[in-house]
C-alpha positions as CSV (number, residue, x, y, z in Angstrom):
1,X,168.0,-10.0,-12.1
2,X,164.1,-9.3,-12.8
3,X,165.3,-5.6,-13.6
4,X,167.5,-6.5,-16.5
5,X,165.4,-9.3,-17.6
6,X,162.5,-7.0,-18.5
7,X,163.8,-4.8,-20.8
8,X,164.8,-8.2,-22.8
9,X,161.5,-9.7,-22.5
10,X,159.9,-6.2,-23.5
11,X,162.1,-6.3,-27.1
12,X,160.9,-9.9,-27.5
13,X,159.1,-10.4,-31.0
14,X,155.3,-10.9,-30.3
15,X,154.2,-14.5,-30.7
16,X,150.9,-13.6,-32.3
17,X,150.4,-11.0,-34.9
18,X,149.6,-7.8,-33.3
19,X,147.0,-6.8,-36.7
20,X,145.7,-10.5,-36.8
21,X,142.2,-9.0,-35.9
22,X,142.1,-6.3,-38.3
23,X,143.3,-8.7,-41.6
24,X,141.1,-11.6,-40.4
25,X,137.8,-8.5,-40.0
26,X,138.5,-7.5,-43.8
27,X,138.9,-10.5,-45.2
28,X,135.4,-11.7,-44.0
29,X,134.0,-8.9,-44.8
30,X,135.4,-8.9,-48.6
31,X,134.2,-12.7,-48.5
32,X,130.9,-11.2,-47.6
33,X,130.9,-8.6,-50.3
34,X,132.6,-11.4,-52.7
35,X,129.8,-14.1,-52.5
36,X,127.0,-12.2,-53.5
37,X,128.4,-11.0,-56.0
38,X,129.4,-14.3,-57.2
39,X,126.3,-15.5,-57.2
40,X,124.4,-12.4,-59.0
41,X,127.2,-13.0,-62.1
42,X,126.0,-16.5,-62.0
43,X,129.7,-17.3,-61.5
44,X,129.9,-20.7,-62.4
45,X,133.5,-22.0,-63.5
46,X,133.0,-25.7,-63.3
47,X,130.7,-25.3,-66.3
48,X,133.8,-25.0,-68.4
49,X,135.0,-28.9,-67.5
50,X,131.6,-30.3,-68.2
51,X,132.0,-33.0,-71.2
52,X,129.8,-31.0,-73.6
53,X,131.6,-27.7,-73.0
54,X,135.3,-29.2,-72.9
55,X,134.6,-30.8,-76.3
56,X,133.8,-27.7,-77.5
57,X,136.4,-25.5,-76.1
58,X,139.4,-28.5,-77.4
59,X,137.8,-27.9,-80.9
60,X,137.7,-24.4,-81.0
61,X,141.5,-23.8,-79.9
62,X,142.2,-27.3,-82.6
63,X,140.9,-24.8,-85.3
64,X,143.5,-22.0,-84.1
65,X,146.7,-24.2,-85.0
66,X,148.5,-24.3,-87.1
67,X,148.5,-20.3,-87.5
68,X,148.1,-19.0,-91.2
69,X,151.6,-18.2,-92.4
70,X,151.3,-17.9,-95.9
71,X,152.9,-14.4,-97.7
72,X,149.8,-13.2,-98.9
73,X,148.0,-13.0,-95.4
74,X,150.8,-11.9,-93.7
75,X,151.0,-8.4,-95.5
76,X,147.5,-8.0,-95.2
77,X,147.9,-8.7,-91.4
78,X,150.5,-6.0,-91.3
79,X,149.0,-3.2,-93.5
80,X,146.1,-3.6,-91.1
81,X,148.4,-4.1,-87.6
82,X,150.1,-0.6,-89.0
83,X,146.3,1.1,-89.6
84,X,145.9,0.1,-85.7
85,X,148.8,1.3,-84.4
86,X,147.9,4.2,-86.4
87,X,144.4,4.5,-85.0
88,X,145.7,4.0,-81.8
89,X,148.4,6.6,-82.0
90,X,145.7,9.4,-83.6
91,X,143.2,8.9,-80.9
92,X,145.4,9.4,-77.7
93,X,147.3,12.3,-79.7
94,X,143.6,13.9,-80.0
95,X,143.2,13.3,-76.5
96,X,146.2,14.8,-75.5
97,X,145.0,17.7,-77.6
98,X,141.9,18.1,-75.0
99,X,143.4,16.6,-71.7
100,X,146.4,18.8,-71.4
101,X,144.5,22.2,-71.4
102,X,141.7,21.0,-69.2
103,X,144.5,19.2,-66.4
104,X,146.0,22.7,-66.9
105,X,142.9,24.5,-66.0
106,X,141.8,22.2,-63.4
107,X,145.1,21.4,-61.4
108,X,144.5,23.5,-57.8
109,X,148.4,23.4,-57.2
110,X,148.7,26.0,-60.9
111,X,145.7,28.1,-59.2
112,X,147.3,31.4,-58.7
113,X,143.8,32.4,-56.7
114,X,144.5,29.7,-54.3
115,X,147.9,31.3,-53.3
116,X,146.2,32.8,-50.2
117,X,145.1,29.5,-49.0
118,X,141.8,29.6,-50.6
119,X,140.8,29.3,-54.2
120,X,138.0,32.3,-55.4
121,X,134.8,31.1,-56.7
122,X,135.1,31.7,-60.0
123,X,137.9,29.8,-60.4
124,X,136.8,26.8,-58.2
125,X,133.6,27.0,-60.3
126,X,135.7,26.5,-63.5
127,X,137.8,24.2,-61.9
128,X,134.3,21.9,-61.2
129,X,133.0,22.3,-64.2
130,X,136.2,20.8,-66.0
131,X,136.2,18.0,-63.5
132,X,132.7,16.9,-64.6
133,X,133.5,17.1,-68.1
134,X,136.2,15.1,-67.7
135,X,133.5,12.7,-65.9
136,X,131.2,12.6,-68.6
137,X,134.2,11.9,-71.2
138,X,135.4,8.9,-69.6
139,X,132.4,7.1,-68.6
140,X,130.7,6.8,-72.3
141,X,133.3,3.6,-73.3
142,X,134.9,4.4,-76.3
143,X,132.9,1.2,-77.8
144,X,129.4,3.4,-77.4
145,X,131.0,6.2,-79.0
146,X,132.5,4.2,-81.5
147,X,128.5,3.0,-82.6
148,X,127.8,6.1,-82.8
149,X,130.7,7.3,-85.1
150,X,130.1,4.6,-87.3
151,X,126.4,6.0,-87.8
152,X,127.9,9.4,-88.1
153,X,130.9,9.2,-90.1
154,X,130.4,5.4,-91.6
155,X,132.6,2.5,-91.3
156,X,136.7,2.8,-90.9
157,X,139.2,4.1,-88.8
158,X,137.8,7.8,-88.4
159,X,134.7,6.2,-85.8
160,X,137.7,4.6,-83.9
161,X,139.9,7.7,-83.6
162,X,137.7,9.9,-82.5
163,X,135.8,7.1,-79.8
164,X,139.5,6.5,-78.2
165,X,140.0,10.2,-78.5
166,X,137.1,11.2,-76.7
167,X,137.1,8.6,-73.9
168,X,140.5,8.7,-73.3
169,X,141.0,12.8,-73.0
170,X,138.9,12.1,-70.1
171,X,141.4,9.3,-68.8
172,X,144.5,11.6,-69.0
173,X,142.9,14.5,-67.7
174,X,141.8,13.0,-64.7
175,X,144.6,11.1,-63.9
176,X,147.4,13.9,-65.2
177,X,145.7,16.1,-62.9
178,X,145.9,13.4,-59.7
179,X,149.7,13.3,-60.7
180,X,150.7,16.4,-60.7
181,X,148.3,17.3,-57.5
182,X,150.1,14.4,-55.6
183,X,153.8,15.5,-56.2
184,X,155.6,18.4,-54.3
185,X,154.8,21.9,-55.0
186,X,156.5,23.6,-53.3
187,X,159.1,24.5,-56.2
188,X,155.4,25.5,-58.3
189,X,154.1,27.4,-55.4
190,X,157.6,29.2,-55.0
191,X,157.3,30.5,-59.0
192,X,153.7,31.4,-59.2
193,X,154.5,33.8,-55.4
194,X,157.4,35.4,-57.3
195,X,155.2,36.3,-60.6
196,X,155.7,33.4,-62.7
197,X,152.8,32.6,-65.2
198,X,151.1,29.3,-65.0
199,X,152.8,27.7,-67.7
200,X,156.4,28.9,-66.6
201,X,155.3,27.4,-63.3
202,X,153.9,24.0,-64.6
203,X,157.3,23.8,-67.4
204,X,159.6,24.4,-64.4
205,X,158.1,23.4,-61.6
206,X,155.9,20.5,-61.7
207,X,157.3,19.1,-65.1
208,X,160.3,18.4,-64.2
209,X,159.9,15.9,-61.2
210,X,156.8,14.5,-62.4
211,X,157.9,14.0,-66.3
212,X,159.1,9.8,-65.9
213,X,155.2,9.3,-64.6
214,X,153.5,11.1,-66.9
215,X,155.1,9.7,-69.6
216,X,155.0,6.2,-68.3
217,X,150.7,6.8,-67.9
218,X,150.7,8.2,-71.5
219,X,152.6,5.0,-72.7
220,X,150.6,2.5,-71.1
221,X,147.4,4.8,-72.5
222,X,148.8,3.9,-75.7
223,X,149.0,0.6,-75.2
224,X,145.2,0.4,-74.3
225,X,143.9,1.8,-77.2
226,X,146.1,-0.6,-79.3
227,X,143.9,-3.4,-77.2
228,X,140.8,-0.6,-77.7
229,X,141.0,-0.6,-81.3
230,X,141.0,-4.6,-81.7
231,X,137.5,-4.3,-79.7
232,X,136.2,-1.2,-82.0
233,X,137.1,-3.0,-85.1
234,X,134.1,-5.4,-84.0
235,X,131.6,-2.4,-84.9
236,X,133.2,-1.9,-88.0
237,X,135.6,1.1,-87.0
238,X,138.6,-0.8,-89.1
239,X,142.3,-1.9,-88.0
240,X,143.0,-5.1,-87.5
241,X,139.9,-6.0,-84.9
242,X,137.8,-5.7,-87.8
243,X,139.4,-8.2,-89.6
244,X,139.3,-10.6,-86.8
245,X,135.9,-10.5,-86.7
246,X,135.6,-11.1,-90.6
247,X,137.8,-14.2,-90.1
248,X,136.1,-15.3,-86.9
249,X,132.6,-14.9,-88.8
250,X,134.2,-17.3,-91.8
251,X,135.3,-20.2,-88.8
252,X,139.0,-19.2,-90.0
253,X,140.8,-20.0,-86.8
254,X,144.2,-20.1,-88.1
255,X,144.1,-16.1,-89.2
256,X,142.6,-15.7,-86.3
257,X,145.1,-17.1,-84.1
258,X,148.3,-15.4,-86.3
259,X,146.4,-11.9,-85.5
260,X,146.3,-12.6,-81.6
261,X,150.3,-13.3,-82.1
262,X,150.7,-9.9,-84.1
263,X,148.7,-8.4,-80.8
264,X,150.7,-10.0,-78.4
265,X,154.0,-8.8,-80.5
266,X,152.4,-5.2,-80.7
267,X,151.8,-4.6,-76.8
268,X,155.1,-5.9,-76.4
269,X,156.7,-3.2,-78.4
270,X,154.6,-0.9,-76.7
271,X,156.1,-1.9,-73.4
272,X,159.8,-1.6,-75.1
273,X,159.0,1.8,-75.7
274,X,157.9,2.6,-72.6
275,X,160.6,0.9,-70.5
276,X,162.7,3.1,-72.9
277,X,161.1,6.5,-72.6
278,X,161.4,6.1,-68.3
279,X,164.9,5.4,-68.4
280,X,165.5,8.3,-70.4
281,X,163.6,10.6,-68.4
282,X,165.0,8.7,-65.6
């Protein structure tokens, strides 16, 4: 009886969890990590409900409704929610411009040197060297570069299509190069053995199966610098951010307030599009 009983009681589900030490380990230490933090931010939420503050907060969002619906702002609101779309669209096709060649140059799995297992020197020089540019691209924000376009090329959209398109080339070429390094290869590895060149091999081989993702990234890239240009329009590199902050500056809560519904409405188009653009690849 004990015999067969075993081999029942040994497929028994645990009573206890068997990780329960591990997840109750991390999640002291990230309360550990997390209160210090907290308390160098001066993270104090409970300021918000004080009487003083939550008067001021009610009056702020009072001033928002109702939104400004009246012909005449509406067309301005558009031509200027069509001159972000367009700054938007400019600077991540100028990106694209720059990222593509450098992910090209720096993907190890297009390396025809690193066929025999490991990659020459001059190549994995070059490779490093295109890897740190791409550092130094996406760490300036695009708001520093657009301050300094606006000092450079004055006021308007050109300061905010060249600040998305320099930050974000450094976006897509880092992560298009993590994509394509992360997929199979073997298909890549096969064509570059059997002398195909390293655009044959990145068209045919890692295109193909990693085409949905990329375009999904490049979408929701998009979609950013539609956010982006809201922000750069606060340094005077136009779209409709910079009218925001000329009707926030005139108290005009109402505009204000029919411009965050044209921004809501935009990123949700931008989401259409990319639901649609994965299903086709799909």
């Amino acid at each position: 009886m004990s015999a067969t009983a075993d081999p029942a009681s040994a497929r028994a589900p645990a009573a206890r969890d068997p990780a329960w030490a591990g997840r109750v380990l991390w999640l002291s230490l990230g309360v550990v990590l997390l209160v210090p933090m907290l308390v160098a931010t001066e993270f104090k939420p409970w300021l918000l409900l004080a009487p003083e503050n939550l008067k001021v907060t009610l009056n702020f969002l009072g001033d928002f409704l109702p939104p400004r619906v009246d012909a005449e702002f509406l067309a301005l609101v558009a031509r200027e929610a069509w001159r972000t779309v367009a700054i938007a669209t400019a600077g991540v096709a100028l990106a694209l411009l720059v990222a593509v060649p450098l992910t090209l140059l720096s993907t190890a799995t297009l390396s025809v040197s690193a066929l025999g297992g490991r990659m020459h020197l001059v190549p994995l020089a070059v490779r490093q060297a295109i890897r740190v540019l791409l550092i130094l691209l996406r760490s300036v924000p695009e708001l520093v570069w657009a301050l300094v376009f606006v000092r450079v090329v004055g006021l308007g959209p050109t300061a905010g299509v060249l600040a998305i398109a320099l930050t974000y080339s450094g976006m897509l070429g880092k992560v298009y190069g993590d994509i394509l390094e992360s997929g199979e290869t073997h298909a890549t590895t096969s064509l570059l053995r059997n002398g195909a060149g390293r655009l044959q091999a990145f068209f045919f081989g890692l295109l193909p199966q990693n085409a949905a993702e990329l375009t999904s990234y490049t979408v929701y890239r998009w979609e950013c610098a539609i956010r982006s240009s809201a922000v750069l329009g606060f340094v005077g590199a136009g779209g409709l951010g910079q009218q925001m902050d000329t009707s926030m500056k005139m108290f005009a809560g109402s505009e204000v307030a029919t411009m965050l519904v044209v921004f809501v409405v935009l990123v949700w188009l931008a989401d259409l599009a990319s639901t649609g653009l994965r299903r086709a690849l799909g």
